[in-house]
C-alpha positions in Angstrom: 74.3 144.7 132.6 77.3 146.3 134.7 78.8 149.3 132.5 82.7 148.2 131.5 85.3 151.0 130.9 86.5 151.3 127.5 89.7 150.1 129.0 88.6 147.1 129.9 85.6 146.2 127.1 88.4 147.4 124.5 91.0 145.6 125.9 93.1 143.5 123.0 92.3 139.7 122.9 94.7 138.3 119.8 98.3 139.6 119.2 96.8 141.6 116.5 95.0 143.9 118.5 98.0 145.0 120.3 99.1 148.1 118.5 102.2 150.4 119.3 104.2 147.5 119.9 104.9 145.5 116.6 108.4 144.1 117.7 106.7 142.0 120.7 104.2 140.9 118.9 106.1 139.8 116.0 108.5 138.0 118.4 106.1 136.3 120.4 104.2 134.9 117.7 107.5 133.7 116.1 108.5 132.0 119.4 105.5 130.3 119.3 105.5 129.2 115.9 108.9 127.4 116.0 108.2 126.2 119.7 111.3 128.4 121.5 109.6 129.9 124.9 111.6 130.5 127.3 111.2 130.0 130.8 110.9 133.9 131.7 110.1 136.8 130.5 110.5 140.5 131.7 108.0 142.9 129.9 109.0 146.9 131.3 108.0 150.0 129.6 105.6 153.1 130.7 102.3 152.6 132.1 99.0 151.6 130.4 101.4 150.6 127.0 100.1 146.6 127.2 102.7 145.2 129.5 100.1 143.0 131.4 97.4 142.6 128.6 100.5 141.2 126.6 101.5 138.6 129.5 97.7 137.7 129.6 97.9 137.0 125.3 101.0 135.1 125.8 99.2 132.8 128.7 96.6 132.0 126.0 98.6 131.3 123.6 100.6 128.9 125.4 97.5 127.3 126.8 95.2 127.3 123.8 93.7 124.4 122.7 93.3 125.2 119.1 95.1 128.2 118.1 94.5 129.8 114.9 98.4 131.1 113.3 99.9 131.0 116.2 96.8 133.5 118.0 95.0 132.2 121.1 91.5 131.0 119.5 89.3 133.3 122.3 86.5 129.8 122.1 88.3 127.3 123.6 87.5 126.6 127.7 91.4 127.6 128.4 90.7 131.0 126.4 87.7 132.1 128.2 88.4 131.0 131.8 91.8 132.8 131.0 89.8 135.9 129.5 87.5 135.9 132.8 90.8 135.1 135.1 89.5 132.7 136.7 92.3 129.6 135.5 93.6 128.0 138.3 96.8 127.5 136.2 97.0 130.8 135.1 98.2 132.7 138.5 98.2 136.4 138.6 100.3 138.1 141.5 100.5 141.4 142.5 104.3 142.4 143.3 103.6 145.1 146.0 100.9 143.3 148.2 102.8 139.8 147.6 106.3 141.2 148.4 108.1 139.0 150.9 110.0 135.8 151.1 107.0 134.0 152.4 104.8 134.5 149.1 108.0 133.3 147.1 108.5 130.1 148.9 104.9 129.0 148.8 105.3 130.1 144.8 108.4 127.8 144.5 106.2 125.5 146.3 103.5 125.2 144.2 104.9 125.5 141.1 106.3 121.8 141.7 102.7 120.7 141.1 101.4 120.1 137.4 99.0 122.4 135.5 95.1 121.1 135.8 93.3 121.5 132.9 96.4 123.6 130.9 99.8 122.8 129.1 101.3 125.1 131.0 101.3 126.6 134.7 102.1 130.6 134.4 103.0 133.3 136.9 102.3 136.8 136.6 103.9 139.1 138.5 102.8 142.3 138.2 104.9 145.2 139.8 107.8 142.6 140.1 110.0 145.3 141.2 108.3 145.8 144.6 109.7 142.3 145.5 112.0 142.7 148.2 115.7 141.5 148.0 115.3 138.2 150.2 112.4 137.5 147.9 114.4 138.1 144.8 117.3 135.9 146.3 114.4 133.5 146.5 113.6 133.4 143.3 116.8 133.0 141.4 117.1 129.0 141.5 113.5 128.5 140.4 113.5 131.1 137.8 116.3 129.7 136.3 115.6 126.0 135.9 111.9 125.7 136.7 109.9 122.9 135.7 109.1 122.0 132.5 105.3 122.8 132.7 106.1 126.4 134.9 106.7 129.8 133.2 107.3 133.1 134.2 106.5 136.5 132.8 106.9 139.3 134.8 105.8 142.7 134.3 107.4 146.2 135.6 107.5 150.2 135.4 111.2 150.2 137.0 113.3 147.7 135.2 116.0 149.9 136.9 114.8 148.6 140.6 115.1 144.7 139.1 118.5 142.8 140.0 120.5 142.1 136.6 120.5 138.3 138.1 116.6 138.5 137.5 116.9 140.0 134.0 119.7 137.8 132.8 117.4 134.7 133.3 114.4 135.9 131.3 114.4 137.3 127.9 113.3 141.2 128.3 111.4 142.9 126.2 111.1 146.7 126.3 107.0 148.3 125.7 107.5 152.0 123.9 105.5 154.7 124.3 102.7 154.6 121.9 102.5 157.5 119.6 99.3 160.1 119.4 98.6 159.0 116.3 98.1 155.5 116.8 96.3 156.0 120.0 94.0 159.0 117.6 93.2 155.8 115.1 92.8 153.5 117.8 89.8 156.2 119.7 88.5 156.5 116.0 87.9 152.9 115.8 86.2 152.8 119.3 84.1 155.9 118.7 82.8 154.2 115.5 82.1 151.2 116.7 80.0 153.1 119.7 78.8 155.1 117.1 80.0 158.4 118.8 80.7 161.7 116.9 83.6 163.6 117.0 85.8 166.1 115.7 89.4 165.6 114.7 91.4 168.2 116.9 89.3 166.6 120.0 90.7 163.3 119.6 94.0 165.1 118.9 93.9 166.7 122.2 92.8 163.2 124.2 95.9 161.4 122.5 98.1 164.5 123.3 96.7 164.3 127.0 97.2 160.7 127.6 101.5 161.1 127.0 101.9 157.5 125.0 99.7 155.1 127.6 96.7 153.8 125.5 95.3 153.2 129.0 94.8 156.8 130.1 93.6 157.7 126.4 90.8 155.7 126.7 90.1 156.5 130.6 90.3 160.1 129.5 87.6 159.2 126.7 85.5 157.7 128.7 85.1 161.3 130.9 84.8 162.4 127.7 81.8 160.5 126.9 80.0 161.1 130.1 80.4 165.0 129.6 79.9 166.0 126.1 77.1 162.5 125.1 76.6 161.6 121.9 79.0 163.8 120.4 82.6 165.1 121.2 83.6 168.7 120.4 86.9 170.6 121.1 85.5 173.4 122.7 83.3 171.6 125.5 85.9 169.2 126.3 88.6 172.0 126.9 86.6 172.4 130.2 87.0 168.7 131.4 90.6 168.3 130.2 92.0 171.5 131.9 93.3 172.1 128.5 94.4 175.8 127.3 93.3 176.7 124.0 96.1 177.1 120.7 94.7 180.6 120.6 95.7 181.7 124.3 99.8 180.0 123.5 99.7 182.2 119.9 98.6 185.1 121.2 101.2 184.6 124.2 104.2 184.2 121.5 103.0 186.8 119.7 103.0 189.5 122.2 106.6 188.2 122.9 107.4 188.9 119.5 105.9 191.9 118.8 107.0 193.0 123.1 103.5 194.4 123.3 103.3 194.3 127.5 99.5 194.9 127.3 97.9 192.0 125.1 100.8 189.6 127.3 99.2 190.8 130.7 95.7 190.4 129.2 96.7 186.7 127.8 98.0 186.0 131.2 94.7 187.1 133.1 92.9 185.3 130.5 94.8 181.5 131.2 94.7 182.6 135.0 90.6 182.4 134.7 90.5 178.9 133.2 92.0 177.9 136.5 94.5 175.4 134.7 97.6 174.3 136.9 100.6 176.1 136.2 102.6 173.2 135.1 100.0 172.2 132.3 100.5 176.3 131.4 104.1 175.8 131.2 104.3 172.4 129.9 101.7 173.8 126.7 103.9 176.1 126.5 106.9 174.1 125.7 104.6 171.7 124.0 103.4 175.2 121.5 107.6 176.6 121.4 108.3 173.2 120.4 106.3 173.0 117.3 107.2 176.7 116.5 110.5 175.2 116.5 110.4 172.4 114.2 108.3 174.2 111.8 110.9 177.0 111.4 112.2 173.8 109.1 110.3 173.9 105.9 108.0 171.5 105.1 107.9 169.9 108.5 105.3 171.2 110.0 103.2 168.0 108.5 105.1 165.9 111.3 104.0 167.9 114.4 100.9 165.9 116.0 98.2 168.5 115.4 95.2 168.4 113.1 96.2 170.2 109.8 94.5 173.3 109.9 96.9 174.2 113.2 99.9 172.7 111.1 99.2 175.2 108.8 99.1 178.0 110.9 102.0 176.9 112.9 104.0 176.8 109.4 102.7 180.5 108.9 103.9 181.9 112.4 107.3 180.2 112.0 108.2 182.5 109.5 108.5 185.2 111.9 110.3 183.5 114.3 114.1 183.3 114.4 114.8 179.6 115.3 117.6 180.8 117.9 115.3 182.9 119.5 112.6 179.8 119.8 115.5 177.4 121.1 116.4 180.6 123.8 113.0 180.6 125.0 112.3 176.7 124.9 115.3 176.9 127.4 114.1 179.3 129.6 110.8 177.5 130.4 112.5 173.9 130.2 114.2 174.7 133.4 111.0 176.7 135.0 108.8 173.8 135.1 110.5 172.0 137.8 111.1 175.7 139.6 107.2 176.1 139.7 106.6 173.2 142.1 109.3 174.4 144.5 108.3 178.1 144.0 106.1 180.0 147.3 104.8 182.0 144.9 104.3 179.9 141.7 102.1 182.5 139.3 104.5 185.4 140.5 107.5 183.3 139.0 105.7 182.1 135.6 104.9 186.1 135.6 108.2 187.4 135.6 109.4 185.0 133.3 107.2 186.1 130.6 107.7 189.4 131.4 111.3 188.8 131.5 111.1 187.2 127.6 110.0 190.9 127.1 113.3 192.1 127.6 115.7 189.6 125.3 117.0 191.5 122.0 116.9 189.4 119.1 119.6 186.7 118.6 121.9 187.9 116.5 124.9 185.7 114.5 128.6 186.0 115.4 128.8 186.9 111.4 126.5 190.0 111.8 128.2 190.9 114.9 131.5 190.7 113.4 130.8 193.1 110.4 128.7 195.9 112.7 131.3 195.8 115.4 133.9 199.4 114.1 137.1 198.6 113.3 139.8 199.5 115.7 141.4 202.0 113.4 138.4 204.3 112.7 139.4 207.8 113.8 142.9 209.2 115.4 140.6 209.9 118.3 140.6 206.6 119.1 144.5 206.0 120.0 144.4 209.8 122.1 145.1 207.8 125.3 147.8 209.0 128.2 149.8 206.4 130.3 148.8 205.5 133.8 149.9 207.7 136.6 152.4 205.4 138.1 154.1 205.5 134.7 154.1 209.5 134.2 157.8 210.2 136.1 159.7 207.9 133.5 158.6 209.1 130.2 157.6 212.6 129.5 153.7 211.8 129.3 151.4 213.3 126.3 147.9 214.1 126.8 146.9 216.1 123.8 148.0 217.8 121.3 149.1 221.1 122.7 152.0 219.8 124.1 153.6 218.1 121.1 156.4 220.3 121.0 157.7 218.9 124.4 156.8 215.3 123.6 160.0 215.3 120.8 162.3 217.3 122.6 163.0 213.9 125.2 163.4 211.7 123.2 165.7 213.4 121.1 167.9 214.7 123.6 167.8 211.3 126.0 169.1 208.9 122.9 173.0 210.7 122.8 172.5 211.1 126.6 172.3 207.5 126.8 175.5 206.9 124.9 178.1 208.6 126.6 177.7 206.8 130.1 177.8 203.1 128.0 181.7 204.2 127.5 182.8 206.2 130.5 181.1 204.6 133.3 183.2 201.2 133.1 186.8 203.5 134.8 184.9 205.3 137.3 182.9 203.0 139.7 183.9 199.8 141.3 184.0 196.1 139.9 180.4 195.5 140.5 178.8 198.7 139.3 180.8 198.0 136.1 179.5 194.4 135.4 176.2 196.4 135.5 177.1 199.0 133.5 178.6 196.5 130.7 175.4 194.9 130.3 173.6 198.0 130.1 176.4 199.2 127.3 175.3 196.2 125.2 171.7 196.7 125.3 171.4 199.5 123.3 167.9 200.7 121.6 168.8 199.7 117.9 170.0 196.5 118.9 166.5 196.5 120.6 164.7 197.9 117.4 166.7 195.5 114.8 165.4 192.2 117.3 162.2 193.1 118.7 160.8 190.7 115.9 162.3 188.0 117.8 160.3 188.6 121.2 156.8 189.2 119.4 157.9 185.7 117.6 158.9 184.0 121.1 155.2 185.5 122.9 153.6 184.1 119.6 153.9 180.6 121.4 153.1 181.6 124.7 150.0 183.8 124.1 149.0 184.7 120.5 146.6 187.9 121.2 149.3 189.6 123.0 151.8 189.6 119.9 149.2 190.5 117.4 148.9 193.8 119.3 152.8 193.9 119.8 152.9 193.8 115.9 151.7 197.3 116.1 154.3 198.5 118.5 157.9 199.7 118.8 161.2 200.6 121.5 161.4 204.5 121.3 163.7 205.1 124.4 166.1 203.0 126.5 167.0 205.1 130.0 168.5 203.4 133.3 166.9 199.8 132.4 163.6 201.5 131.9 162.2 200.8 128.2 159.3 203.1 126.7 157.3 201.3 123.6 154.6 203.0 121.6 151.6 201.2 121.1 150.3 202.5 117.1 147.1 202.3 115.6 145.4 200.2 118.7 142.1 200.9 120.6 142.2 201.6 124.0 141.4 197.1 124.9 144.7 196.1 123.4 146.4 199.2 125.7 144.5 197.6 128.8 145.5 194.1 127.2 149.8 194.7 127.1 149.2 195.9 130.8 147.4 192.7 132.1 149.9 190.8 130.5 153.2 192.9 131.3 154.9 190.1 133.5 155.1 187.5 130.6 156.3 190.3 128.3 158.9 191.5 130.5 160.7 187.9 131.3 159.8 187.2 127.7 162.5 190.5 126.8 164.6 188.8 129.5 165.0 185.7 127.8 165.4 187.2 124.1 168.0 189.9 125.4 169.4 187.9 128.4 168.9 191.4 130.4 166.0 192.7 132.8 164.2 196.2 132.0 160.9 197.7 133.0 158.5 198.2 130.1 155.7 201.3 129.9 153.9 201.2 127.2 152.8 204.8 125.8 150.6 205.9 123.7 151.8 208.5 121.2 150.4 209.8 118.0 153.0 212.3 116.9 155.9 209.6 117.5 153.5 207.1 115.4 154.1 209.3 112.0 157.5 209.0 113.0 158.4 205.4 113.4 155.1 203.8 111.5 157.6 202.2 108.8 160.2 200.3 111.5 157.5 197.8 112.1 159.2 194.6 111.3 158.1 193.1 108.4 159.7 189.7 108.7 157.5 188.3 111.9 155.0 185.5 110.5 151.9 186.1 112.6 148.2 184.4 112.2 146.9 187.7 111.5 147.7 187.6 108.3 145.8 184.3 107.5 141.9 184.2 107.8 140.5 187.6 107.9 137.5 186.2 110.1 140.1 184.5 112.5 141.6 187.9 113.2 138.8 189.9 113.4 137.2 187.3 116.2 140.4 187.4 118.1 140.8 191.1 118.1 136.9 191.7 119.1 136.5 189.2 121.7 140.0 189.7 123.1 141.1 185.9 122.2 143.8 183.7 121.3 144.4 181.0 119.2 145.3 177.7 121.7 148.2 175.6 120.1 
């Protein structure tokens, strides 16, 4: 007798066979029950999920001469000549050899004729979506009111590739992915009724393998068979597969972990002697991160699809894995498999990735980061700062300490200096000069001082990081429209901050004070001591809300958006 694949000498002959896909089956077997079939159907999903077997059930069960609860009987003539396809009512097409106009009219054609020996007259179209437009167009009119003995189930991989006036004249049903445990029970079954021995994590590997298509499960089993006879064990069939064991993707992790370069470079010369395509390497890979992952969460290392002896041991690595770090790295090699088939040099690039994983410090939380970051107020040596250059012929400049002496002496000598011309000025020069020098008379540093509150408030709105660090700063001199502040108690970021943002604090003093002055900020620790206490107290900023808030703002040089 001719030798018949597993795929096809296993092949589901009731409804009930049909597993992975309980909501067609229920629904068909419903439809038939209370007599509502439609006039097409539309069955799509992945490859090898039953698509086609399930058109071929549906056929028999419209056609069955004695069906048994609404399943085909498999003993009538209608059942087996439909079983060995050879009904001449029962018409099975092939959508990307029968893809033209031509095939559809002689379909329409035919269909007009009643069913010989059957209830029914059914198409199959197989690969429907290789049918090209003028054949769909064909189509339409027939599909939608064909004649009461002619039905249509159609069958596809690309529902996508279908016209919507196709689909909205069938009823659709969508095939899932079958799971690897169904397809593991499903070989078990087989392997017993074959009388075959096996180990679990073999058939845990097969159903891995075949991605959700019962099809290639049992096409990979039947390899299986032929290699390792009478009985199936994980370590001869790693060989046929091309499969990498869990040890090599532990030890590979581990080495990452523990950034030994030696045992990575040995792991890596190891997987480059089985020979196994890169993209199996990388998509193991993910396949191993990904369980690491989920096992991170307790207790759920019982849902990951391995036998339990690697559950366990997954659930025992995850303790030493940070699961930010596992979601950094899942990331990384998410995005090189695609890379590896446009790469020249494909093992270089998987190389340097791994070596690159080498490299990455641990994750660590914004919370941690926060509370080991110093505060900004740590030592005096930390405000010890000198003005730009640009700035150094306005106000006398400080640099250190030696100099402190001639640091006061300015600005108390330049404070009554600025006085006297506010009064005098106004009978000497001409009309013009004096409108000048009247505004300049009533911008006076106290009135400055007493209402600088009022601009911190006003930049509040506009940009909230640059008034918490004007919070810490005050007017010291007024001298020919030129304004000196010192900044207090600020690390040298919120000095570099006031300067990137001097425009908006300038024509935000212009519209406060209704007058224009240039604005150098200076750092100063002597005149700090002096002036510490005429920090206004009356200016309600965000910094003193949320402790976390501020901290955030004031490390990563933020704001708060309104």
């Amino acid at each position: 007798m001719t030798y018949q694949v597993l795929s096809l000498k296993w092949r589901p002959q009731t409804f009930n066979d049909v597993v992975g896909q309980d909501h067609v089956t229920q629904t068909l077997k419903n439809a038939f029950a209370k007599e509502r079939i439609a006039q097409g159907y539309v069955f799509t999903g992945p490859r090898g999920v039953g698509k086609t077997t399930m058109a071929r059930l549906m056929a028999k069960g419209l056609n069955c001469q004695n069906p048994i609860e609404n399943e085909p009987c498999n003993m009538c003539p209608t059942c087996n000549e439909i079983t060995e396809s050879r009904s001449m009512d029962v018409l099975e097409i092939d959508g990307a050899s029968n893809r033209g106009i031509d095939e559809i009219r002689n379909l329409r054609e035919n269909i007009k004729f009643p069913p010989m020996n059957a209830k029914f007259k059914v198409y199959i179209i197989d690969e429907v979506h290789m049918l090209t437009t003028q054949a769909f167009n064909a189509l339409l009119r027939t599909l939608e009111e064909p004649p009461s003995h002619g039905k249509f189930i159609m069958c596809t991989t690309d529902i996508h590739k279908m016209p919507a006036t196709i689909i909205s004249r069938c009823q659709r049903f969508d095939f899932n992915r079958i799971s690897s445990t169904i397809i593991a029970v499903r070989m078990k079954y087989i392997l017993d009724a074959d009388k075959i021995k096996y180990d679990t994590e073999s058939i845990s590997a097969i159903s891995l393998k075949a991605d959700g298509s019962m099809r290639d499960a049992l096409s990979i089993l039947d390899q299986v068979i032929s290699f390792a006879g009478e009985k199936i064990e994980y370590n001869q069939i790693t060989k046929v597969l091309g499969l990498i064991p869990y040890d090599l993707y532990f030890d590979l992790t581990i080495s990452i972990k523990e950034k030994h370069a030696e045992n990575l470079i040995q792991v890596l010369n190891n997987i480059r002697s089985l020979g196994t395509p890169l993209e199996d390497v990388v998509n193991g890979l993910n396949q191993h991160l990904r369980n690491l992952l989920i096992c991170t969460v307790k207790g759920a290392e019982s849902t990951i699809e391995v036998n339990p002896e690697l559950q366990e041991r997954y659930a025992t690595e995850a303790v030493n894995w940070e699961r930010r770090d596992l979601m950094r790295f899942s990331n990384v090699f998410s995005k090189l498999e695609p890379e590896l088939r446009r790469a020249a040099q494909p093992q270089i690039l998987l190389e340097m990735n791994l070596l690159k994983m080498l490299e990455m410090d641990q994750t660590v939380s914004i919370e941690e980061f926060l509370d080991s970051t110093p505060q900004s107020n740590a030592s005096p040596k930390a405000v010890q700062y000198t003005i730009p250059e640009r700035k150094k012929p306005d106000p006398p400049t400080v640099s250190s300490k030696n100099n402190t002496d001639k640091k006061k002496e300015p600005i108390k000598k330049n404070i009554p200096k600025k006085e006297h011309p506010k009064h005098e000025s106004p009978k000497k020069e001409t009309p013009k000069i004096e409108k000048k020098d009247d505004e300049i008379g009533s911008l006076d540093l106290e009135n400055i001082k007493s209402n600088w509150h009022q601009m911190i408030t006003k930049i509040s709105s506009i940009k909230n990081s640059i008034a918490m660090v004007l919070e810490h700063t005050m007017p010291t001199e007024l001298n020919n429209r030129k304004l000196v502040v010192a900044v207090m108690d600020q690390p040298r970021f919120s000095f570099d901050r006031l300067e990137r943002n001097l425009h908006l604090i300038e024509s935000t003093f212009e519209d406060v004070f209704k007058q224009t002055v240039r604005i150098t900020f200076l750092f100063n620790e002597e005149i700090q001591e002096d002036i510490k206490h005429e920090v206004p107290e009356s200016s309600n900023r965000l910094s003193k809300g949320d402790p976390v808030v501020s901290r955030v703002i004031e490390v990563f040089d933020g704001e708060i958006l309104r």
